[in-house]
Z-matrix of the N, CA and C atoms (Angstrom, degrees):
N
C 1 1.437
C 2 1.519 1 108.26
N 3 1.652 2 101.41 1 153.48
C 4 2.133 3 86.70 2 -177.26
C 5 1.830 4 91.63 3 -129.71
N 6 1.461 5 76.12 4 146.95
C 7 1.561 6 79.71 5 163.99
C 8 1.243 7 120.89 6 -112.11
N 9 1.472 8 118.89 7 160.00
C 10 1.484 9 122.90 8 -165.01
C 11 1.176 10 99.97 9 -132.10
N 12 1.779 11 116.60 10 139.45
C 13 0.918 12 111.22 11 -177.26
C 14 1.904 13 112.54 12 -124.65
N 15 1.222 14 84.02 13 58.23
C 16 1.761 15 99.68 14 -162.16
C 17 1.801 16 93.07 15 -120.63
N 18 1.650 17 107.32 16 123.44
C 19 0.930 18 114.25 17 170.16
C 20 1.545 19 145.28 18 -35.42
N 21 1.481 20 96.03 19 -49.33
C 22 1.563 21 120.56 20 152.57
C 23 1.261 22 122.66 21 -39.74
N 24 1.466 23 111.61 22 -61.48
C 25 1.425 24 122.44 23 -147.46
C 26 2.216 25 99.44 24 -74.79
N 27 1.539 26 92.35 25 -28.75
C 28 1.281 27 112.21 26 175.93
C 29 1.634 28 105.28 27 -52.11
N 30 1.453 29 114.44 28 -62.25
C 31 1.356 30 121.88 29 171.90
C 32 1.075 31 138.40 30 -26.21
N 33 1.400 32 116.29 31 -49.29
C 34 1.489 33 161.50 32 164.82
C 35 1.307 34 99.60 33 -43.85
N 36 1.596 35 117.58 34 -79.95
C 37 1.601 36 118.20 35 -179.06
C 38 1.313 37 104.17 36 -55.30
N 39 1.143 38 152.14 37 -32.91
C 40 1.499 39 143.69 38 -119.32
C 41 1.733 40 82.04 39 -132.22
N 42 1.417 41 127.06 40 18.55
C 43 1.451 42 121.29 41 165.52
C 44 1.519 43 118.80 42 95.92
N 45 1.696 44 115.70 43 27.38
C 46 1.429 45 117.34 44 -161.99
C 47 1.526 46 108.39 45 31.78
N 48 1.317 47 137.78 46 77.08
C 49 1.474 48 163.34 47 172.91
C 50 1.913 49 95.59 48 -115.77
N 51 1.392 50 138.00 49 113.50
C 52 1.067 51 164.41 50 152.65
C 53 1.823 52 97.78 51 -49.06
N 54 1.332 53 111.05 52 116.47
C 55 1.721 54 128.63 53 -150.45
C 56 1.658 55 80.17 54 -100.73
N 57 1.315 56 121.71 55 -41.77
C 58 1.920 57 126.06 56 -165.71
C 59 1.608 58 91.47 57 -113.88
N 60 1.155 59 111.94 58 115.76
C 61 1.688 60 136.45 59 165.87
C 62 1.337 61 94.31 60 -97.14
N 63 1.163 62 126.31 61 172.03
C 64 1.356 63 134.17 62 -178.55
C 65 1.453 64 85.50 63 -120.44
N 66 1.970 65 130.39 64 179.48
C 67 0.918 66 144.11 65 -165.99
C 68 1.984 67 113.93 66 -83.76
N 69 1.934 68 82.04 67 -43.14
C 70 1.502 69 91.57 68 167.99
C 71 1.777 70 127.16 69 -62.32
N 72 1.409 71 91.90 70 -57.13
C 73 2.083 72 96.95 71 160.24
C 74 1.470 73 109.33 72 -41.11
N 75 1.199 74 125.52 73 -65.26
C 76 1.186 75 123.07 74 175.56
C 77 1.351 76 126.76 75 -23.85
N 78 1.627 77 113.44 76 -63.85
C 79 1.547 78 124.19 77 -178.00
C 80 1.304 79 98.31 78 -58.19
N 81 1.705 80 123.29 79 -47.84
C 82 1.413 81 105.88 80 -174.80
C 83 1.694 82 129.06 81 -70.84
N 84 1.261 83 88.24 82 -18.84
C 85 1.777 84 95.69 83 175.48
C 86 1.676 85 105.57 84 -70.14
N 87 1.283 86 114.95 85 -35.13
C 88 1.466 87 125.80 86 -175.15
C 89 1.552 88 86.25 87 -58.64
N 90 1.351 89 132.12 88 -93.70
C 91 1.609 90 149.13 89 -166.96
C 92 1.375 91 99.01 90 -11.60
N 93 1.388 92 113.35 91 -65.43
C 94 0.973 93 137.43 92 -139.38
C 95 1.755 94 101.30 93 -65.26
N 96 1.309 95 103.53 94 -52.12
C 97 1.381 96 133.87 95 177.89
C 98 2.047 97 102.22 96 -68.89
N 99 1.149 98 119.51 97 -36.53
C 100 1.304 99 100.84 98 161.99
C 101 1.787 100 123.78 99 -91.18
N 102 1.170 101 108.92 100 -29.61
C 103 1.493 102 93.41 101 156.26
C 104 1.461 103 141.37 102 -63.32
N 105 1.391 104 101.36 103 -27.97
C 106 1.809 105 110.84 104 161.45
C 107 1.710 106 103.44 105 -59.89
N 108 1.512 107 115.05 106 -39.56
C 109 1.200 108 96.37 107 -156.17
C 110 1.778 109 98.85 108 -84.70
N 111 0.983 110 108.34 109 -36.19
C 112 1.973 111 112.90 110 -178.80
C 113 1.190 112 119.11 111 -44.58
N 114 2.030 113 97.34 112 -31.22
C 115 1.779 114 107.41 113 175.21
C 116 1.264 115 126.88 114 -77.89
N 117 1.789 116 112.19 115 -6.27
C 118 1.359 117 123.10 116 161.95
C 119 1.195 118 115.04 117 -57.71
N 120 1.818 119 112.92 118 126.16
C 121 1.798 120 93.68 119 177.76
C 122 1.817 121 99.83 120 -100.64
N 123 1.566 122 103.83 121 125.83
C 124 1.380 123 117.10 122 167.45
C 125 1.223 124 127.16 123 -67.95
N 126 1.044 125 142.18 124 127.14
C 127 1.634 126 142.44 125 -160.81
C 128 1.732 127 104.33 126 -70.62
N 129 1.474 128 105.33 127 -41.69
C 130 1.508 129 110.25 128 -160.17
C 131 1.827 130 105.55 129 -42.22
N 132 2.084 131 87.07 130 -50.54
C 133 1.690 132 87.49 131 -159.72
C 134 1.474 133 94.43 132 -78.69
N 135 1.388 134 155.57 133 -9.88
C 136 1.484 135 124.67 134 156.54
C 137 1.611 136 136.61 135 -93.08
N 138 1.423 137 93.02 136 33.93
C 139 1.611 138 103.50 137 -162.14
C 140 1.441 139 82.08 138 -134.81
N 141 1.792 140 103.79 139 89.64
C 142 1.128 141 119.96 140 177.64
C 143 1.922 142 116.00 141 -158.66
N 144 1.611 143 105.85 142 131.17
C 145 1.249 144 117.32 143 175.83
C 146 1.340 145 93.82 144 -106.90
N 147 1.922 146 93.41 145 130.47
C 148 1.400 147 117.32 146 160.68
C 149 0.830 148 116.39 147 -110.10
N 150 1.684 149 129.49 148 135.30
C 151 1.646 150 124.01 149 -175.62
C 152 1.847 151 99.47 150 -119.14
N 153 1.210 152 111.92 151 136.04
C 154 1.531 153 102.84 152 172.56
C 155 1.765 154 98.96 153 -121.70
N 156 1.285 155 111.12 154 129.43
C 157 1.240 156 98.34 155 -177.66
C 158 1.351 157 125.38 156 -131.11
N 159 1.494 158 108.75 157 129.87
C 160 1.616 159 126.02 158 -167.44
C 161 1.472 160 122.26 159 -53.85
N 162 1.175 161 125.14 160 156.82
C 163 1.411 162 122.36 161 129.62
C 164 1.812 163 93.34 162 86.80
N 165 1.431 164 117.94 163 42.32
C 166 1.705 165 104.48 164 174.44
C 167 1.456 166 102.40 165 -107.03
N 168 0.745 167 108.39 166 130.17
C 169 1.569 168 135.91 167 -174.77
C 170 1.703 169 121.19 168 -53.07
N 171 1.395 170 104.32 169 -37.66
C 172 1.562 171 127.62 170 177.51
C 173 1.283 172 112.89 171 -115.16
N 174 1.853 173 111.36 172 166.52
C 175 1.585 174 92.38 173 142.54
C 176 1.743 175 106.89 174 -112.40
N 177 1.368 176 112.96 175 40.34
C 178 1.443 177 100.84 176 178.83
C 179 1.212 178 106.85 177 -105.64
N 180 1.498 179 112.59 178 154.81
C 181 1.599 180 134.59 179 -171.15
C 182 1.688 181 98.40 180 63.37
N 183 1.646 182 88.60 181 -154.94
C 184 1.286 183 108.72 182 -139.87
C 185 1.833 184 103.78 183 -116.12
N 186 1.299 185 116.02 184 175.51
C 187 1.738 186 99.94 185 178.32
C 188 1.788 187 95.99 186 -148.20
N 189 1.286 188 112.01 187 112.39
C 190 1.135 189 121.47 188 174.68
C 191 1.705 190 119.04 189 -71.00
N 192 1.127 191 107.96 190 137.64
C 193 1.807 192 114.21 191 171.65
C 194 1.245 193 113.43 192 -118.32
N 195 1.500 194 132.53 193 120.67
C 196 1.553 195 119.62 194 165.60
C 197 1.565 196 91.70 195 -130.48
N 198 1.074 197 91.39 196 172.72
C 199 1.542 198 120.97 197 -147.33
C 200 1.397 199 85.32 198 -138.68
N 201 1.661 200 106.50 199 124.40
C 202 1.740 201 105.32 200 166.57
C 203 1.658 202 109.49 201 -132.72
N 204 1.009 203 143.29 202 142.87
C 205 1.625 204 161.61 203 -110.73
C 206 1.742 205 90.15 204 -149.53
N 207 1.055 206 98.12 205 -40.22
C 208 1.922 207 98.12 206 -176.96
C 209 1.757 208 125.10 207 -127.29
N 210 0.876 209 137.90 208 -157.37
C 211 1.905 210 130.25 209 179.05
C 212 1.444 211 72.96 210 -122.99
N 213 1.153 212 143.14 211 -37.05
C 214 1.683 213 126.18 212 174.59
C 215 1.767 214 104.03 213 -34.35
N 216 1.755 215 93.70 214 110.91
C 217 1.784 216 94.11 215 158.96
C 218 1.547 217 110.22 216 84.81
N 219 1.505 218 116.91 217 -23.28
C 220 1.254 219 118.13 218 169.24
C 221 1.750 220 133.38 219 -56.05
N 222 1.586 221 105.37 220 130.81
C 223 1.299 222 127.92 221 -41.75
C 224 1.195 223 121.76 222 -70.00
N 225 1.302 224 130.32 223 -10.16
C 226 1.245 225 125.12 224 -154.31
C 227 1.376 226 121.05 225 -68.90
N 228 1.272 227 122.68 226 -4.60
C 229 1.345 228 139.83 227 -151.97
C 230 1.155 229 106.11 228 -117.29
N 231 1.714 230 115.99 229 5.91
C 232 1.666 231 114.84 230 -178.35
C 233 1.204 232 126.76 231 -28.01
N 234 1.640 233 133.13 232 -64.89
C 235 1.234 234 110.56 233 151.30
C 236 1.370 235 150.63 234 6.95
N 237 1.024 236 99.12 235 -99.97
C 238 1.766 237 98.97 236 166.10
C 239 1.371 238 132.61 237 -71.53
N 240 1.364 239 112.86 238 -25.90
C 241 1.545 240 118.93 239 -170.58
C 242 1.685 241 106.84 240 -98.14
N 243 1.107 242 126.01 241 -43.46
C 244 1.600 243 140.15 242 175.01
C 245 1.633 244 109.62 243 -32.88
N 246 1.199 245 104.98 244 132.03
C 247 1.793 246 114.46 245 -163.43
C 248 1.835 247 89.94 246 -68.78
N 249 1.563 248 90.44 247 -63.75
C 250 1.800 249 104.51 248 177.53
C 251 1.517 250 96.99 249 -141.81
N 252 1.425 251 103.90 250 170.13
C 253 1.278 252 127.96 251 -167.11
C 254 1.440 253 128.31 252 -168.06
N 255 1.639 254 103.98 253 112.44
C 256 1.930 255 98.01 254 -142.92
C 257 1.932 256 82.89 255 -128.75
N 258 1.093 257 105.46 256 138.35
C 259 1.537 258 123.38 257 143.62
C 260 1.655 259 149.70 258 -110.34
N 261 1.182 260 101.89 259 134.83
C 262 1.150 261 95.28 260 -152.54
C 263 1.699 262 98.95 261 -134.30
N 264 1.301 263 119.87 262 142.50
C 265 1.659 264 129.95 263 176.30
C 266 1.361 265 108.74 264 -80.83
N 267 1.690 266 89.53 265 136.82
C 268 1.812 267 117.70 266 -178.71
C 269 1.491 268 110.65 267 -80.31
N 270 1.397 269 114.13 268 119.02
C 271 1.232 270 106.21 269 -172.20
C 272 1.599 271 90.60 270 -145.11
N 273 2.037 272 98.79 271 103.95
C 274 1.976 273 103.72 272 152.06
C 275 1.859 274 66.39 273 79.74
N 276 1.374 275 97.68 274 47.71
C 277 1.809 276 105.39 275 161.16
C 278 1.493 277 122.58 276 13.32
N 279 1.440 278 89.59 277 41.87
C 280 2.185 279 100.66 278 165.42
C 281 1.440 280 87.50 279 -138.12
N 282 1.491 281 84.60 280 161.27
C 283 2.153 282 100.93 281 173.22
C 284 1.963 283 84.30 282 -169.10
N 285 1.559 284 75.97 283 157.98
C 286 1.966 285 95.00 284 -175.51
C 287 1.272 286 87.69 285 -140.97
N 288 1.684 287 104.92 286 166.96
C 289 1.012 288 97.93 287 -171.50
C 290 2.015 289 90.68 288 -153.01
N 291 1.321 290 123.63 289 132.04
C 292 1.429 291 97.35 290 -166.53
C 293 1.827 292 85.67 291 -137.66
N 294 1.388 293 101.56 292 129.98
C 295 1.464 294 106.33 293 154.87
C 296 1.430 295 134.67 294 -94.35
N 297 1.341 296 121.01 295 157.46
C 298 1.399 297 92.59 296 -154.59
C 299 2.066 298 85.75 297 -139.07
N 300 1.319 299 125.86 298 170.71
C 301 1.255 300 137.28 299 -152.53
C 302 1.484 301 121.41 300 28.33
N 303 1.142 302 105.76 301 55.41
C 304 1.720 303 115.99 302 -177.84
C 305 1.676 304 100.48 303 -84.83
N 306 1.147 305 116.54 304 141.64
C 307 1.489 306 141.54 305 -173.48
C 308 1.412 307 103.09 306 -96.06
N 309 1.199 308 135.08 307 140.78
C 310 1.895 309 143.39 308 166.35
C 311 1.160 310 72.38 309 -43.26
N 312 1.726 311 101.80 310 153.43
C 313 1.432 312 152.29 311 -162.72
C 314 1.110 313 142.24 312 141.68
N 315 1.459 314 109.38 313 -171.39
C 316 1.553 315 106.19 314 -174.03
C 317 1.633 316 100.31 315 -142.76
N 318 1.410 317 118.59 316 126.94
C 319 1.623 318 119.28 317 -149.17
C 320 1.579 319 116.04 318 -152.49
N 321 0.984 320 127.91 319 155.93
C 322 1.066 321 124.45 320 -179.66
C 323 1.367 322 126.01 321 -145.60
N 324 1.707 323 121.20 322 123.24
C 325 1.273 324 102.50 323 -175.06
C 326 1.468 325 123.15 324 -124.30
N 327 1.468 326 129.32 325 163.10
C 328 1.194 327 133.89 326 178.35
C 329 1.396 328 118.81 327 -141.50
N 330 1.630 329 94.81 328 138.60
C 331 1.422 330 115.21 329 -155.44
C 332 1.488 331 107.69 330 -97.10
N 333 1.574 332 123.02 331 133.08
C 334 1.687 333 113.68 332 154.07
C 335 1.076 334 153.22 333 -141.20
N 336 1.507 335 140.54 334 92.78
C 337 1.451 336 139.79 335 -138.90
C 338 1.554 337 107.26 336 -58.97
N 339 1.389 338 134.90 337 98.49
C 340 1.083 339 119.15 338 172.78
C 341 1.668 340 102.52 339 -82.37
N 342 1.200 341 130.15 340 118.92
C 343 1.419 342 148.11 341 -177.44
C 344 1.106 343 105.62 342 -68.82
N 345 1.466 344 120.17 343 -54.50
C 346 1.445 345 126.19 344 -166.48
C 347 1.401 346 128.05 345 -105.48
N 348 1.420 347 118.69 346 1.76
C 349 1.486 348 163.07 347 -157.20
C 350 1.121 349 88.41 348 20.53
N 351 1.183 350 126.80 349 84.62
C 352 1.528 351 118.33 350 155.09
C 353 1.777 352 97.01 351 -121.24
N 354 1.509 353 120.37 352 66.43
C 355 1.555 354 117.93 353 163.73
C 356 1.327 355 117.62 354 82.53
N 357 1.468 356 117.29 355 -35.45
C 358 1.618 357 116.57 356 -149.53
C 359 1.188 358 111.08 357 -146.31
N 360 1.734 359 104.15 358 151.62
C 361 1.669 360 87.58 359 -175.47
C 362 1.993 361 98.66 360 -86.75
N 363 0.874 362 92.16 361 138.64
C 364 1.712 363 112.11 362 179.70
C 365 1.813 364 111.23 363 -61.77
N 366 1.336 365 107.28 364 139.73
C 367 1.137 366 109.63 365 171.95
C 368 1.621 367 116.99 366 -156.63
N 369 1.578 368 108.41 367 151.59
C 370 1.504 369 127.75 368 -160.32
C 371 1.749 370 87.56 369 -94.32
N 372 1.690 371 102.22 370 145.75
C 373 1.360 372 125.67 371 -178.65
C 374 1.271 373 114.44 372 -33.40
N 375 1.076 374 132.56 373 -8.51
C 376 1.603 375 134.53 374 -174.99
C 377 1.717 376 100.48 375 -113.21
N 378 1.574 377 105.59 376 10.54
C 379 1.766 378 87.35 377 173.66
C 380 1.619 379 126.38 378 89.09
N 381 1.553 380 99.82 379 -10.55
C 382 1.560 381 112.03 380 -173.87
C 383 1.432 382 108.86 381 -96.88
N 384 1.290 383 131.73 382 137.77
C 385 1.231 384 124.42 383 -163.64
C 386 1.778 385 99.01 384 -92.98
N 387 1.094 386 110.38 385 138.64
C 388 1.546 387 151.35 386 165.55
C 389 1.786 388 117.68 387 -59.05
N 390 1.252 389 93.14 388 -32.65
C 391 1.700 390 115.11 389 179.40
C 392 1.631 391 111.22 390 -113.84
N 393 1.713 392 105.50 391 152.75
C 394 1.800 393 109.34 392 -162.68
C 395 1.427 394 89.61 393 -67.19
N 396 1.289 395 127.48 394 176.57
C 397 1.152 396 153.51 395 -172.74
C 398 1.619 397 109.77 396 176.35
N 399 1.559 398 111.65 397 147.66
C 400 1.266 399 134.25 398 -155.22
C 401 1.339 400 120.98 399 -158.30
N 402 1.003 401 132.86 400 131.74
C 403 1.566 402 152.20 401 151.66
C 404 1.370 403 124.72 402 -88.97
N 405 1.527 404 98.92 403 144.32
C 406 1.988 405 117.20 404 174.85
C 407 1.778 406 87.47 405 -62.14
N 408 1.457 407 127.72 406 159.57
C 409 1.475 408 126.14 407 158.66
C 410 1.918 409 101.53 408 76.76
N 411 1.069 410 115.91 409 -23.24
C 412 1.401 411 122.84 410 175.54
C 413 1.283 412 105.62 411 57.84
N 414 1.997 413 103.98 412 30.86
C 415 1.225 414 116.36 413 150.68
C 416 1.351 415 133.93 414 -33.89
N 417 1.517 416 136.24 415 140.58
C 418 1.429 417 132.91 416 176.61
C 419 1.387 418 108.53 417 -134.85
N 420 1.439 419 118.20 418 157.14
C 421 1.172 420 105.17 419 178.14
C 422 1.694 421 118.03 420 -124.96
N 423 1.419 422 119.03 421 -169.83
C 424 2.077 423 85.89 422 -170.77
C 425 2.194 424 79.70 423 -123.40
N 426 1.143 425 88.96 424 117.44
C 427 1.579 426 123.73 425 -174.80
C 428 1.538 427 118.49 426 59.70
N 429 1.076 428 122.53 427 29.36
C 430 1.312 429 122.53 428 -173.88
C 431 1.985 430 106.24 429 -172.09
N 432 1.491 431 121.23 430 170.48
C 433 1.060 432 97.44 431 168.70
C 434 1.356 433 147.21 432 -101.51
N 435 1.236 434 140.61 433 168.63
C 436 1.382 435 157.17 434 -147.40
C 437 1.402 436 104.22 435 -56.42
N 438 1.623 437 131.73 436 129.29
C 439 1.056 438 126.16 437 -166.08
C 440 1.662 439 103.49 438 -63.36
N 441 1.368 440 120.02 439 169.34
C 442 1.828 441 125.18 440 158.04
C 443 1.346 442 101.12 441 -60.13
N 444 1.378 443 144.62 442 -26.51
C 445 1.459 444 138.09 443 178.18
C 446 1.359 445 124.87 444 -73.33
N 447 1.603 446 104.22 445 -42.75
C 448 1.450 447 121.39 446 161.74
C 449 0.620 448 123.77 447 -70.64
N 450 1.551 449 147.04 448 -4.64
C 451 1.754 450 140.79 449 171.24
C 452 1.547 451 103.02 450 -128.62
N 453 1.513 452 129.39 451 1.12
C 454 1.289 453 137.95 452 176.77
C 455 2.110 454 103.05 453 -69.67
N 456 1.592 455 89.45 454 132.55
C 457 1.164 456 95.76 455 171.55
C 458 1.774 457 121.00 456 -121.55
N 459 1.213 458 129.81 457 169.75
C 460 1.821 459 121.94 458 -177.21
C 461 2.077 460 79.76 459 -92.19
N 462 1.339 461 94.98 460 147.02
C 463 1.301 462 95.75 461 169.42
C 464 1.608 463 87.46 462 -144.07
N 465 1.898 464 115.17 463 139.41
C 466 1.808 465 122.69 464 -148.47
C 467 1.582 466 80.86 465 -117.32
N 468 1.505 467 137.86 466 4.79
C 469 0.958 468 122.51 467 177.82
C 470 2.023 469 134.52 468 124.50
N 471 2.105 470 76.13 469 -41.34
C 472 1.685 471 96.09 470 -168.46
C 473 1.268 472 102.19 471 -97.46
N 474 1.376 473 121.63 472 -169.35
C 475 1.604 474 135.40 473 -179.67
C 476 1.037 475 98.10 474 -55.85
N 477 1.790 476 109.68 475 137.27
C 478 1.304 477 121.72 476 177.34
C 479 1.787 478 108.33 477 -148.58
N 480 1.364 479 102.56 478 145.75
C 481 1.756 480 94.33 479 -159.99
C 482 1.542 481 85.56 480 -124.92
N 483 1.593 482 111.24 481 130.69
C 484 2.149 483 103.52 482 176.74
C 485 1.590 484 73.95 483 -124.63
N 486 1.981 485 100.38 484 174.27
C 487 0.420 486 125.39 485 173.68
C 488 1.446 487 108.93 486 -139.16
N 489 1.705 488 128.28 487 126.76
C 490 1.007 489 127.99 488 -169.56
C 491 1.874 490 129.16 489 -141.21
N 492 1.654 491 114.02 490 104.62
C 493 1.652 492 111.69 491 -142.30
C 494 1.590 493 86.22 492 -86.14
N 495 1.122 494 112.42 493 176.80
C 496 1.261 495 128.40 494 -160.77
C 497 1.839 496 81.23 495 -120.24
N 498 1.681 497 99.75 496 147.98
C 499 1.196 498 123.26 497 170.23
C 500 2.176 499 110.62 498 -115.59
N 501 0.886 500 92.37 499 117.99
C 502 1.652 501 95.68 500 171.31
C 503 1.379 502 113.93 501 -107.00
């Protein structure tokens, strides 16, 4: 076997591939290579739940969203059981709330105005909460809350817009 130690001849083996680009080729090979890649569609940015949610009473504090994947822990158990769980400030009494790289499924979420932000949704001696609260399906439940079946939705992957009112 011989080896060559001629720039060219290198070229040749290596797939006639040009070893000296000029600066201008260059920029266009660059372009070229980010518009192929921009035209890739990425899953992350369309694999997204948007929640806009109705009916808050104030604009003080804050309005929690979790998102649950199973009836494990639902809802009360946000903490531990909650896929994700984002807060966000009421401002001119609207708040949204959008998750973003969500996987096909079937999910369910629940909403809660903490008014006074102290962590929790608040509740009067009989157990009934004091603060808005909300469900995916604008599920309700009769003295307690809404099963994971009853506020569970199919989610196929792509952009998805809910809408979810707050109960006081």
């Amino acid at each position: 076997m011989m080896e060559s130690t001629d720039p060219k001849a290198a070229a040749s083996v290596a797939g006639n591939i040009p070893m000296n680009l000029t600066p201008k080729t260059a920029r266009y090979a660059t372009w070229l290579a980010v518009l192929l890649c921009s035209a890739y569609p990425y899953p992350a940015f369309s694999q997204s739940i948007h929640i806009q949610i109705l009916g808050i009473r104030s604009s003080t504090g804050m309005v929690a969203c979790t998102l649950f994947e199973s009836p494990i822990g639902f809802p009360a158990d946000y903490l531990h059981s909650a896929r994700n769980i984002m807060s966000v400030r009421v401002k001119n009494n609207q708040a949204q709330c959008s998750f973003e790289g969500v996987h096909p499924g079937t999910y369910a979420i629940a909403v809660a105005h903490d008014e006074n932000m102290n962590g929790k949704l608040d509740t009067n001696a009989l157990g009934i909460p004091t603060e808005g609260f909300g469900f995916s399906n604008n599920a309700a439940g009769w003295l307690s809350a809404p099963s994971f079946s009853a506020a569970s939705f199919s989610y196929d992957g792509g952009d998805l817009s809910l809408t979810i009112r707050l109960h006081y």
